[in-house]
C-alpha positions as MATLAB code, in Angstrom:
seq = 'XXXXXXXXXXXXXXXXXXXXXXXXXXXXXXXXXXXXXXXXXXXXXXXXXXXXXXXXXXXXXXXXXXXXXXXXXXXXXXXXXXXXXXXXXXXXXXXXXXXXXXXXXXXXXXXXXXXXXXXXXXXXXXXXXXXXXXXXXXXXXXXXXXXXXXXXXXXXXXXXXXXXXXXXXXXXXXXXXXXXXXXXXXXXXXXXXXXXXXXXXXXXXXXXXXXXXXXXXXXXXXXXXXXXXXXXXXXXXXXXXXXXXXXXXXXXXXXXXXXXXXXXXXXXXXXXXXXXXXXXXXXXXXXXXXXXXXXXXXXXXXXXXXXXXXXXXXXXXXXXXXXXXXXXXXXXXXXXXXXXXXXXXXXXXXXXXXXXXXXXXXXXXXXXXXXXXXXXXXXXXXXXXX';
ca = [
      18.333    2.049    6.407;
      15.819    4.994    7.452;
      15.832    4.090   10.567;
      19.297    4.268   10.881;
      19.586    7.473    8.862;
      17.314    9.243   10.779;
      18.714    7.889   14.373;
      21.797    8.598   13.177;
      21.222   12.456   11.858;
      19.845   13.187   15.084;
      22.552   12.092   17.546;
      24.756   14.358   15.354;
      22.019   17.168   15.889;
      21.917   16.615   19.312;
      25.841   15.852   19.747;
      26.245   19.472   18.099;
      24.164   21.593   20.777;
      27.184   19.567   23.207;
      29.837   21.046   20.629;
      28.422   24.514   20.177;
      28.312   25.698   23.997;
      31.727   23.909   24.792;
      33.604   26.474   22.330;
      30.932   29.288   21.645;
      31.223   30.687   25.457;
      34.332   32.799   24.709;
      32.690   34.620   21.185;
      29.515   35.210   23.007;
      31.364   37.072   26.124;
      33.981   38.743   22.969;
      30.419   40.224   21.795;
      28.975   41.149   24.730;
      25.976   38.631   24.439;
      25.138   36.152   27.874;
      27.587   32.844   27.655;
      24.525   31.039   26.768;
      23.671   32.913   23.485;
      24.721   30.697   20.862;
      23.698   27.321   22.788;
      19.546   28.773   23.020;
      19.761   30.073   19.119;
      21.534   26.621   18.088;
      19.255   24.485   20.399;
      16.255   26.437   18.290;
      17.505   25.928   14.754;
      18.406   21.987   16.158;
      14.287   21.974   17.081;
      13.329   23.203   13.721;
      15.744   21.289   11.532;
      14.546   18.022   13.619;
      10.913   19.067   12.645;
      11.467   20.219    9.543;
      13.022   16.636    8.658;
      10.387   14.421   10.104;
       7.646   16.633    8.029;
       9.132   15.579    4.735;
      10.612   12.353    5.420;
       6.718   11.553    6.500;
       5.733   13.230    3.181;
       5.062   10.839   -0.338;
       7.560   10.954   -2.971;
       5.425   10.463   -5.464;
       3.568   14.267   -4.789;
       6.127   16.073   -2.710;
       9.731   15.265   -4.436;
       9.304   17.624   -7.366;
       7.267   20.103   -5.365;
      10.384   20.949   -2.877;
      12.808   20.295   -5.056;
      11.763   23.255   -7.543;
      10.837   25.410   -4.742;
      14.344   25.231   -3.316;
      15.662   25.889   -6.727;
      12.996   28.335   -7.995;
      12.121   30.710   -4.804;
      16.127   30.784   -3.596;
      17.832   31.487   -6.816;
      15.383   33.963   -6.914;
      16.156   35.296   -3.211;
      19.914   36.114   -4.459;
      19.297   37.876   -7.563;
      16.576   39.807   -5.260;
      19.617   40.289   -2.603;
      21.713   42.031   -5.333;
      19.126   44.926   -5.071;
      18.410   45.059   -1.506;
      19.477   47.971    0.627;
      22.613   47.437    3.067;
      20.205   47.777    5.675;
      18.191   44.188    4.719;
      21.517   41.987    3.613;
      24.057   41.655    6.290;
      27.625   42.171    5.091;
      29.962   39.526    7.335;
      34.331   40.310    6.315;
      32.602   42.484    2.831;
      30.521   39.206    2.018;
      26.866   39.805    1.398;
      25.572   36.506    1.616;
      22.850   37.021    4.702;
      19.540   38.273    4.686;
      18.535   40.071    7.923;
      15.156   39.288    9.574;
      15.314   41.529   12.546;
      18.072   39.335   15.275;
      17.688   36.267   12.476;
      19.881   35.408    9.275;
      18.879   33.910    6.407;
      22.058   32.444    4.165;
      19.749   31.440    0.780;
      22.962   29.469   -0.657;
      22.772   26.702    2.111;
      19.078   25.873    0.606;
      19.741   26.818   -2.966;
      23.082   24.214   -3.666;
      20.340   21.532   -3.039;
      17.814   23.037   -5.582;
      20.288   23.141   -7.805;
      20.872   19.345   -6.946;
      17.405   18.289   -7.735;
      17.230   20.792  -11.143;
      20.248   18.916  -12.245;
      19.578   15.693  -11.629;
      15.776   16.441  -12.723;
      17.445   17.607  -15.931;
      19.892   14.457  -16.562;
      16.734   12.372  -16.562;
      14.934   14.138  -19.310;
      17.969   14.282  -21.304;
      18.989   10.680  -20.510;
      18.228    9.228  -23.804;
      19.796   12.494  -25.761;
      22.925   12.043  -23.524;
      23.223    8.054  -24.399;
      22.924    8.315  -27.651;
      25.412   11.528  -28.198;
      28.751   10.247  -29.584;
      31.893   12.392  -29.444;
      33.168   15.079  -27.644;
      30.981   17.882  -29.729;
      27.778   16.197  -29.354;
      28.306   15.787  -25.530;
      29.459   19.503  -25.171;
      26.076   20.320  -27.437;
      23.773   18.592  -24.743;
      25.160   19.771  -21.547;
      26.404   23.372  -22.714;
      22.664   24.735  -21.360;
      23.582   22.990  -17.330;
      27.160   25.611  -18.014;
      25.579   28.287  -18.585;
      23.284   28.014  -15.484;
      26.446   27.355  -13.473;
      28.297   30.138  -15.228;
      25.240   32.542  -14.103;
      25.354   31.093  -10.416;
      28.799   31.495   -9.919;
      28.617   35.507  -10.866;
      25.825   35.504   -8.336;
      27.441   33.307   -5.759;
      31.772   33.765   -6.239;
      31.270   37.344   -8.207;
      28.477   39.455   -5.356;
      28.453   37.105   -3.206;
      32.341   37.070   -2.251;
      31.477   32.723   -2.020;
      33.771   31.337   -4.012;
      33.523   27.740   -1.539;
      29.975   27.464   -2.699;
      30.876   27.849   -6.270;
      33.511   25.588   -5.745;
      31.080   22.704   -3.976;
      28.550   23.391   -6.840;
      30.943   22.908   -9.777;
      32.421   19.429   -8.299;
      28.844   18.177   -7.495;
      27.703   18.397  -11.073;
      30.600   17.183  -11.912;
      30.334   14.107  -10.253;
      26.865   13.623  -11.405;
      27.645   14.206  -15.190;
      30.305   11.712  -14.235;
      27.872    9.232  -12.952;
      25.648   10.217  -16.081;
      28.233    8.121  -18.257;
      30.245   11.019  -19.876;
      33.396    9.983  -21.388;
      37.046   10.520  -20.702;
      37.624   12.746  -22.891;
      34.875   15.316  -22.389;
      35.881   15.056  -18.224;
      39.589   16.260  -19.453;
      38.139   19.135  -21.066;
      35.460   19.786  -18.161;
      38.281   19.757  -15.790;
      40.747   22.212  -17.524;
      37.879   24.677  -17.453;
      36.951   24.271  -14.105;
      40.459   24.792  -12.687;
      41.144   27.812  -15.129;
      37.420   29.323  -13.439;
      38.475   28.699  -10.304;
      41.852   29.996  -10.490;
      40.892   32.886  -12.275;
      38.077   33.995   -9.793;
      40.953   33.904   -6.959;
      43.211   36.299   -9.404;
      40.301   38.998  -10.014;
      39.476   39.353   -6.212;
      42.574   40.678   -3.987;
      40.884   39.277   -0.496;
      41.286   36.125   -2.179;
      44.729   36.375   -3.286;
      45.789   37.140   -0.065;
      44.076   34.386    2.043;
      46.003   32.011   -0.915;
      49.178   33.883    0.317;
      48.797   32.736    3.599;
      48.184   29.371    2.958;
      50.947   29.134    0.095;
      53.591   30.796    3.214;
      52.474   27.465    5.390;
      52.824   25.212    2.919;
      55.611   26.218    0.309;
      58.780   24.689    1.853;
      57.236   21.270    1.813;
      56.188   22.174   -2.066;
      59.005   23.776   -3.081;
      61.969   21.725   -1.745;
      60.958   18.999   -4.261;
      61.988   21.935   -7.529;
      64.571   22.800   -8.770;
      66.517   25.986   -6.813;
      65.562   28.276  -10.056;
      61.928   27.548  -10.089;
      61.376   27.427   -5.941;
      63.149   30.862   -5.485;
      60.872   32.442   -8.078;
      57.806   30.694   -6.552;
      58.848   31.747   -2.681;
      56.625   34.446   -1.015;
      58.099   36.078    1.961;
      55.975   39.404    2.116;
      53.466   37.771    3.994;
      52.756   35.338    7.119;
      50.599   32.204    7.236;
      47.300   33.093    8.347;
      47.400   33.232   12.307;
      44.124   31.142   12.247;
      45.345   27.885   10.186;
      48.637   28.162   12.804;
      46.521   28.109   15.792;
      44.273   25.400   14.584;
      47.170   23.150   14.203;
      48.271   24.151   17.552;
      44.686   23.348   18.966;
      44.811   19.628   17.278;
      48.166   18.973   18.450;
      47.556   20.078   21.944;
      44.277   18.220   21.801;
      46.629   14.584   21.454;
      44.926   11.162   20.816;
      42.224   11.909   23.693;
      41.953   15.473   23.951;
      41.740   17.963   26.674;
      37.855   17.062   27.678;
      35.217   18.738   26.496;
      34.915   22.879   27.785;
      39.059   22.291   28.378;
      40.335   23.741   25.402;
      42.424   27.121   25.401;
      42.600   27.794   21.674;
      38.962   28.443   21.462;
      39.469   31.263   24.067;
      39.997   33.921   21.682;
      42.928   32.202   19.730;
      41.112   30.590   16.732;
      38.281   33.002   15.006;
      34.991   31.294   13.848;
      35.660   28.271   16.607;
      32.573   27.001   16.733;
      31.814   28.053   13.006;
      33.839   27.159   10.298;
      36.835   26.095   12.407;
      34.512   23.718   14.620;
      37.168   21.034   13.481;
      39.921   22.370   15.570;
      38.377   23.145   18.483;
      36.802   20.313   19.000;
      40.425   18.654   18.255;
      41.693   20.153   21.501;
      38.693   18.747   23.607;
      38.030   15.380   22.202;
      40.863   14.580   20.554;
      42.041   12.453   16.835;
      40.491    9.421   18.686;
      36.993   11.737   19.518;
      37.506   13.644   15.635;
      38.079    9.635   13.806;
      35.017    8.574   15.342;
      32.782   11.861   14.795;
      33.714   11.265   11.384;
      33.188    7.966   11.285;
      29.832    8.619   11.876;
      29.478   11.076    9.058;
      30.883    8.568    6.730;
      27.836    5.992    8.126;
      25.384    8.836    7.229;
      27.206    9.051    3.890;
      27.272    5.983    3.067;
      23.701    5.039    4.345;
      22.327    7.592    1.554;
      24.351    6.171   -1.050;
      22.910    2.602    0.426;
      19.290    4.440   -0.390;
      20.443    5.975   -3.428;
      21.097    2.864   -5.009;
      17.632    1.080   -4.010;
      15.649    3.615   -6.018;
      14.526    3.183   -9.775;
      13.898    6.857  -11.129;
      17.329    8.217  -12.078;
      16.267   11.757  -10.763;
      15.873   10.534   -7.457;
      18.886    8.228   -7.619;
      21.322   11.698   -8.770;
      19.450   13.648   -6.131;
      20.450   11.331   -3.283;
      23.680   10.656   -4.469;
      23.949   14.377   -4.986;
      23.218   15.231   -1.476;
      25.970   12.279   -0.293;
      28.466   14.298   -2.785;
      27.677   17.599   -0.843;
      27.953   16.365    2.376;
      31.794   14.178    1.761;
      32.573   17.183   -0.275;
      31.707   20.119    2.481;
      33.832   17.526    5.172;
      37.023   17.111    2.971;
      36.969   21.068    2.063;
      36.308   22.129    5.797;
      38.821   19.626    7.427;
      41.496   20.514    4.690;
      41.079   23.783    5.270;
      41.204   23.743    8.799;
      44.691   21.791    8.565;
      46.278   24.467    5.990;
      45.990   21.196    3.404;
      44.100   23.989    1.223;
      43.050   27.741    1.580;
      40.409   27.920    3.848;
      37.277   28.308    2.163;
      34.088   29.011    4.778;
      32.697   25.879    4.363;
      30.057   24.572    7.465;
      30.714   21.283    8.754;
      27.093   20.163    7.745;
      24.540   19.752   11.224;
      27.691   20.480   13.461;
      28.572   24.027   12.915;
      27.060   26.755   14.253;
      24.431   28.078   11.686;
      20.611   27.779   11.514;
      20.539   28.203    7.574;
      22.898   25.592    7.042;
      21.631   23.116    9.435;
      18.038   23.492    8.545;
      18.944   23.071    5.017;
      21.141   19.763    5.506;
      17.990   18.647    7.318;
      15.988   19.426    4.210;
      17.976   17.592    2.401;
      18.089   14.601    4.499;
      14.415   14.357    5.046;
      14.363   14.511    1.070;
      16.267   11.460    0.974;
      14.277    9.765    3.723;
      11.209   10.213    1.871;
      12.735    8.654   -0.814;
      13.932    5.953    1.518;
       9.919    4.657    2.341;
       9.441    2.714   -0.734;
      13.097    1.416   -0.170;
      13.125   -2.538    1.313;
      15.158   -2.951    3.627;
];
């Protein structure tokens, strides 16, 4: 299974340097930057996060899983709350999002490390409380024990959704630990509950920010005949929005995966990516590739995500300690969850939300930290029989 894991991660790594200079020539001539700009920068982070990976997974468990765990959590939650305070000219500011840190011509995005230090405190946490958490009966007793995990979410989500503008992060961080206090045993009864809150937070953090209300315009345009046709006359005509359009992107992304057909155009054939679809070989990676490899090409580049997925559930359940066991589970969570959000998004199923597709998108932050993550989990994987 680490083998496999590993082989597997980097024919993805490697298959995304293809991806990136097939649709990234167009945004590197729209910026004035040589054709080849965004191939050298992504062939670079694809070097390091290959490195990076083989380091850890080479490192023991035993001495190193705790160590890189906390410093994830410890050194990037304290990176944000430090980018609050930094001048303009430090934290790059991307559509009025400050979630970069500049390093001269390099970005730093600390929430692509920090969602998987807050995947190891959690499931660091759910361990020591294991016993507390069996033995607490009723809904009360549960709330009592896992209230203190809330308010550390609460106090990431101000940093992340409020300054931050990142409200797909938050989003990705409140299902994860929701999925591990679900695999923690918690009953029915206190998920009902959880649930309510998290969809009042989340709908109430789109209602305070106007950007946000009007990307969930756009969407709600695309997809409100389908929606609405199944109410009643009464309720659909007070639910229809006509003072807006459905965001140009999300049309031309459907456009690009219909013109793209069962086999696609071939790969550096596309048109869409020429200028039609923003963030093509960023967050909308899903539709340009559509047009050049096609739903057969797309089904079987996510078929191989769902074999690195399931691989690290595979390791996941080998391993004894339940911290490791969450964490690797965890990290399988974050990577089906960031897929489903992206690929939703890019097909107007959902708002789009500026999720990565994890090791394929262009961005050295997010790919370095996926590789973190990974090598995590292969270190894990070396006590693991096969």
């Amino acid at each position: 299974m680490r083998q496999q894991l590993y082989l597997v991660t980097l024919a993805l790594m490697l298959f995304s340097i293809v991806a990136i200079y097939s649709l990234s020539v167009y945004p590197g001539l729209y910026l004035g930057v040589s054709s080849y700009y965004f191939l050298l920068r992504d062939s670079v982070a694809v070097i390091i996060a290959l490195l990076v990976m083989t380091y850890i997974a080479n490192l023991e468990p035993t001495k190193s899983f705790k160590v890189i765990g906390f410093t994830l959590f410890i050194v990037f939650l304290a990176i944000m709350i430090a980018m609050l305070f930094m001048p303009e000219s430090l934290v790059k500011s991307v559509k009025g999002a400050k979630r970069w840190i500049k390093f001269s011509s390099v970005s730093l995005a600390p929430a692509e490390f920090f969602k998987y230090g807050f995947l190891f405190f959690i499931a660091w946490s759910l361990e020591r409380k294991h016993k507390m958490l069996l033995e607490s009966k009723g809904l009360k007793s549960e709330i009592v024990v896992i209230a203190p995990y809330f308010l550390l979410l609460g106090a990431v989500i101000l940093i992340l959704a409020v300054a931050q503008k990142d409200l797909g992060q938050s989003a990705l961080l409140i299902f994860t630990m929701l999925a591990l206090l679900f695999l923690s045993g918690r009953s029915k009864k206190f998920f009902v509950a959880l649930g309510s809150v998290a969809v009042v937070s989340i709908v109430s953090l789109i209602m305070v920010a106007p950007h946000r209300i009007d990307r969930f315009k756009g969407w709600w345009v695309g997809v409100q005949n389908s929606i609405l046709s199944l109410l009643p006359d009464s309720i659909a005509t007070s639910m229809r929005v006509t003072d807006t359009t459905e965001a140009l992107p999300i049309v031309n992304a459907r456009y690009a995966l219909e013109s793209g057909g069962l086999f696609g155009q071939g790969l550096g054939s596309g048109q869409y990516k020429l200028g039609y679809i923003s963030e093509v070989h960023t967050d909308f990676i899903f539709a340009g590739l559509g047009e050049e490899i096609g739903f057969i090409g797309l089904f079987l580049l996510l078929m191989l995500y769902a074999y690195i997925i399931l691989l690290i559930i595979k390791i996941g359940n080998s391993l004894e300690s339940l911290s490791q066991k969450y964490f690797t589970y965890g990290v399988a969570i974050i990577l089906f969850l960031s897929l489903l959000i992206n690929l939703y998004g890019v097909t107007g199923i959902v708002p789009e939300k500026g999720i990565a597709v994890p090791i394929l998108s262009y961005g050295g932050s997010q790919l370095v930290a996926t590789a973190v993550a990974i090598g995590m989990v292969l270190m894990l994987a070396k006590g693991v029989k096969k």
